[in-house]
C-alpha positions as CSV (number, residue, x, y, z in Angstrom):
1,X,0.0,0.0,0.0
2,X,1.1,3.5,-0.6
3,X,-0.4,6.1,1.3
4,X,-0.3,10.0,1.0
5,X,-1.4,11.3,4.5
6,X,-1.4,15.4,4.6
7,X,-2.8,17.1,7.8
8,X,-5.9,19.4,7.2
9,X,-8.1,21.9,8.8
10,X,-10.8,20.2,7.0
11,X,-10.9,18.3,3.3
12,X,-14.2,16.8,1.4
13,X,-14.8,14.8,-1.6
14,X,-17.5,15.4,-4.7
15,X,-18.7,12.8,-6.8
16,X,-19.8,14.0,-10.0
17,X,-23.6,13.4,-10.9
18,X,-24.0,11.9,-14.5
19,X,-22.7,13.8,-17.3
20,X,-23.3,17.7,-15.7
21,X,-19.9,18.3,-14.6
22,X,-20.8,21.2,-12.7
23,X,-22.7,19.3,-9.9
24,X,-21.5,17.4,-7.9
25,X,-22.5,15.6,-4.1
26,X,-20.8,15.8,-1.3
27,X,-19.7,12.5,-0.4
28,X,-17.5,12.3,2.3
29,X,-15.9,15.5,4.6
30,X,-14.1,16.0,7.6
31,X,-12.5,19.1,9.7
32,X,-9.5,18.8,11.1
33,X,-7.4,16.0,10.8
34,X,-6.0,13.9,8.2
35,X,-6.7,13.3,4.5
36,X,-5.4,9.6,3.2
37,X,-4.8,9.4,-0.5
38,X,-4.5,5.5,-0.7
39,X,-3.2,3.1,-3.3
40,X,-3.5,-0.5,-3.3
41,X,-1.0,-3.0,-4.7
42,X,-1.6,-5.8,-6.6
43,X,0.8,-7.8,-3.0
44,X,-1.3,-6.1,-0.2
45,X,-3.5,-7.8,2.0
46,X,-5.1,-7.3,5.3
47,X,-2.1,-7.3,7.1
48,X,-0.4,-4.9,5.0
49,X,-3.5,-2.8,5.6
50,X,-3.7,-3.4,9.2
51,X,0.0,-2.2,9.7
52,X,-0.5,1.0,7.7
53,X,-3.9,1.9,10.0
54,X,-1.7,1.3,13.0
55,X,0.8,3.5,11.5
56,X,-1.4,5.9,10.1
57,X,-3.4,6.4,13.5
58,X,-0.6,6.3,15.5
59,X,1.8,9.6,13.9
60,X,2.1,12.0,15.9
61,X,1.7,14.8,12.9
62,X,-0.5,17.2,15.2
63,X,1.2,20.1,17.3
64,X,0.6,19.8,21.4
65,X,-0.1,22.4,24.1
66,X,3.8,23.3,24.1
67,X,4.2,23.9,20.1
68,X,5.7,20.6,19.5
69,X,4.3,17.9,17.0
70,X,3.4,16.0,19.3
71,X,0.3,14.1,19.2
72,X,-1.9,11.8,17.1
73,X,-5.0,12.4,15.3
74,X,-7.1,11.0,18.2
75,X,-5.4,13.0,20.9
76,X,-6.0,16.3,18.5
77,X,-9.9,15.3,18.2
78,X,-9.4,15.1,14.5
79,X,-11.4,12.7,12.0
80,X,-9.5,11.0,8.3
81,X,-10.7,10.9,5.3
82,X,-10.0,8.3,3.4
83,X,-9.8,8.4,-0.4
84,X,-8.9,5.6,-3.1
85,X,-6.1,6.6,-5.3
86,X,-4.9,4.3,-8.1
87,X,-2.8,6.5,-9.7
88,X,-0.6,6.6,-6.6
89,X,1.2,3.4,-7.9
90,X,2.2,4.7,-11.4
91,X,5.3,3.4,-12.6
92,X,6.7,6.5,-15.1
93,X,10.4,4.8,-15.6
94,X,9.6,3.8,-19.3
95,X,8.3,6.3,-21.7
96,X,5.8,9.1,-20.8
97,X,2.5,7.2,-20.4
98,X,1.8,6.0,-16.6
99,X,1.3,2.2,-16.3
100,X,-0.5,0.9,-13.5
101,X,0.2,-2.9,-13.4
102,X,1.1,-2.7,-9.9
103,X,-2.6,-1.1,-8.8
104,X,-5.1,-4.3,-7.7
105,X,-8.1,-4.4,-9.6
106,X,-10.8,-3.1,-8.7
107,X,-13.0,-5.7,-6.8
108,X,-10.2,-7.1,-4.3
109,X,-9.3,-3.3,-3.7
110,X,-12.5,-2.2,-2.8
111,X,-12.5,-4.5,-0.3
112,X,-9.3,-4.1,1.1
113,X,-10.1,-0.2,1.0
114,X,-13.6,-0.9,2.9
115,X,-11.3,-3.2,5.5
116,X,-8.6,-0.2,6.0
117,X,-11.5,2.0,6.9
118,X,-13.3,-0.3,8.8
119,X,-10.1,-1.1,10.9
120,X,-9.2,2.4,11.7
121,X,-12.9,2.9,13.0
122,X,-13.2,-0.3,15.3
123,X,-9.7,0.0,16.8
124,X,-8.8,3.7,17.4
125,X,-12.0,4.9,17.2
126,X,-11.7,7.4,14.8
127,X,-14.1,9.2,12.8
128,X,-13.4,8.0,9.5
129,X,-15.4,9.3,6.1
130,X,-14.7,8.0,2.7
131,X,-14.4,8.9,-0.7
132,X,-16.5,7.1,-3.6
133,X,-13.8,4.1,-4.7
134,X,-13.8,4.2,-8.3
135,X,-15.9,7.0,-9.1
136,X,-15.0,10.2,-10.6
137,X,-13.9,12.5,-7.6
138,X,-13.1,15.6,-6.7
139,X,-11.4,16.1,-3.5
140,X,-11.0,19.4,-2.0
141,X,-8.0,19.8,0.9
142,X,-7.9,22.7,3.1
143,X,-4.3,21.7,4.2
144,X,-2.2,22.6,7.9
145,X,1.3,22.9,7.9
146,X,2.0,22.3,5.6
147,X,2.2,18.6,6.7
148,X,2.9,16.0,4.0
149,X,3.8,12.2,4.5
150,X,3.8,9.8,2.1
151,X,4.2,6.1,3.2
């Protein structure tokens, strides 16, 4: 997995409706906290998900009473938003097309994406929101920092 985590004072995500391009539903949005840009190799599994949830949950990315960055996105009363991101596992090294052979397909990632939220939710708890997996989505990040990681 391959994850893109940037800490926000609040991000949301639009699905387009049909083939109006200028409107859109709101489909997922949180406040402060963290938006997840996710991608899902063709090698991940549950366990691969489960350790990047624990990781995810656990950085300490938000600043603490005395200034430092110090706590986690529970301890900061934040919420993530997770949303799926193919794209993220582009291999650019030949030519200038993207391929994506090392993204899973679509059916096993969905599910993996649904057990990644669903993780994070029944172990931290967090407030989790997610984005439309495979649709056509706009996401709109208010970001804080700014604070970047990828992982």
């Amino acid at each position: 997995m391959k994850a893109v985590i940037q800490r926000v004072v609040s991000g949301a995500v639009f699905v387009k409706q049909g083939d109006d391009t200028s409107r859109s539903t709101r489909v997922g949005a949180i406040g402060q906290g963290l938006v997840v840009l996710l991608g899902i190799d063709i090698h991940d599994d549950e366990e691969s998900a489960r350790k990047l949830a624990d990781k995810i949950a656990k950085l300490r990315l938000f600043v603490d009473p005395q200034g430092k960055m110090n706590w986690h996105v529970k301890q900061a009363g934040g919420a993530i938003l997770v949303v799926s991101q193919f794209t993220l596992l582009a291999n650019t090294e030949k030519g200038n097309r993207p391929s994506f052979k090392q993204a899973m397909s679509p059916e096993p990632a969905r599910l993996l994406y649904d057990f990644f939220c669903d993780y994070i939710r029944s172990h931290y708890p967090l407030h989790v929101e997610m984005g439309c997996f495979g649709a056509d989505m706009r996401v709109v990040i208010e970001g804080d920092g700014p604070v970047t990681i990828v992982i």
